[in-house]
C-alpha positions in Angstrom: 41.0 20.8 -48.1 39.8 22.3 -51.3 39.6 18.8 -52.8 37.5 17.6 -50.1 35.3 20.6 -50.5 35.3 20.0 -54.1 34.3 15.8 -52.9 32.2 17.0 -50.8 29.8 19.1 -53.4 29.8 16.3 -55.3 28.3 14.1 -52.5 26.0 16.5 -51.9 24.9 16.9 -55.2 24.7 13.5 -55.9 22.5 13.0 -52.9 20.3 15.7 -53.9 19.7 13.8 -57.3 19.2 10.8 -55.7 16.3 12.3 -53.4 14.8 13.9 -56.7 15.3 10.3 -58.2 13.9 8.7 -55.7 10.4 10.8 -55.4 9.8 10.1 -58.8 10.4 6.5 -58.0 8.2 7.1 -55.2 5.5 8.4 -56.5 4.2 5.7 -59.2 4.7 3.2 -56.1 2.3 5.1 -53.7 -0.1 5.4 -56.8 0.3 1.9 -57.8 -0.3 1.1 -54.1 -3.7 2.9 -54.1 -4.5 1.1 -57.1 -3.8 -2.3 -55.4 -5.9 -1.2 -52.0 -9.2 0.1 -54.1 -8.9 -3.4 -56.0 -8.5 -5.4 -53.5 -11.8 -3.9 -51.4 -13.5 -3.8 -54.5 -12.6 -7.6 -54.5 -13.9 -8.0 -51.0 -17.4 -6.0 -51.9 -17.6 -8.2 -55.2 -17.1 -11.5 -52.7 -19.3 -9.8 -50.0 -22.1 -9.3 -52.6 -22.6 -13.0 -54.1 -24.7 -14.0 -51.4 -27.1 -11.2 -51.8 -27.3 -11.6 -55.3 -27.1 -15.0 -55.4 -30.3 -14.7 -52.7 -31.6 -11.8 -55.4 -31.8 -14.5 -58.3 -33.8 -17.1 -55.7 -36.5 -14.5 -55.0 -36.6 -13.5 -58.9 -37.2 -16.8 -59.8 -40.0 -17.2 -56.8 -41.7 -14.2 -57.9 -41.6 -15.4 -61.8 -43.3 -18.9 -60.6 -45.9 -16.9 -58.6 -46.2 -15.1 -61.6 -47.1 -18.0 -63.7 -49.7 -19.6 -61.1 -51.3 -16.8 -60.9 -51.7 -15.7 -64.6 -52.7 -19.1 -65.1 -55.5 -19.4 -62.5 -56.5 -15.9 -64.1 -56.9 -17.1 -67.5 -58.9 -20.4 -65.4 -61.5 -17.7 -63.4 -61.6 -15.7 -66.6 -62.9 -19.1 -68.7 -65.3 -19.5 -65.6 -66.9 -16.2 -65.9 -67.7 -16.8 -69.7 -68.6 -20.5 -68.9 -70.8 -18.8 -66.4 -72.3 -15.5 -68.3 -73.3 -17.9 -71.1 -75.3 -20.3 -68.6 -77.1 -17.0 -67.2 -77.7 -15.8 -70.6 -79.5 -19.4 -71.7 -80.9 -18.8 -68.2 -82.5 -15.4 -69.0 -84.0 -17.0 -72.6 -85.2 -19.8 -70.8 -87.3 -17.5 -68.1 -87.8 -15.2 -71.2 -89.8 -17.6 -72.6 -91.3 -18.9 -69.6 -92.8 -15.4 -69.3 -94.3 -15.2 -72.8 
């Protein structure tokens, strides 16, 4: 009986250290798990996002071209009003003299 006592101890003792070595084994797991989940959603917001930016990029480059056209017709209405100024201005020293 004492030697079963004895066996006994050791079982328990031996279980005990296997619980202990098993929540340490445990515990990187879980962690590593968590890891996994957060990448794998990060994954799906990455995939879930290409549209949008891929939609982003579209309007960027319709807003650049709208960009263009319009600084080009500026630098065209801004020729016009010199083109024009200077005819009013050969207008005014025409009437000038006209009124001499």
């Amino acid at each position: 009986m004492k030697r079963e006592r004895v066996a006994f101890e050791a079982l328990t003792n031996a279980a005990r250290d296997s619980s202990q070595n098993l929540a340490q084994l445990t515990q990187p797991v879980t962690e590593a798990q968590k890891v996994v989940s957060e990448l794998a959603g990060a994954r799906q917001i990455a995939g879930a996002a290409r549209p949008v930016l891929a939609t982003l990029d579209e309007q960027t480059e319709n807003v650049a071209k709208v960009q263009r056209r319009t600084e080009t017709q500026l630098t065209q209405n801004s020729d016009s009003a010199k083109q024009l100024r200077a005819e009013i201005d050969e207008l005014r020293g025409v009437l000038e003299q006209a009124w001499r």
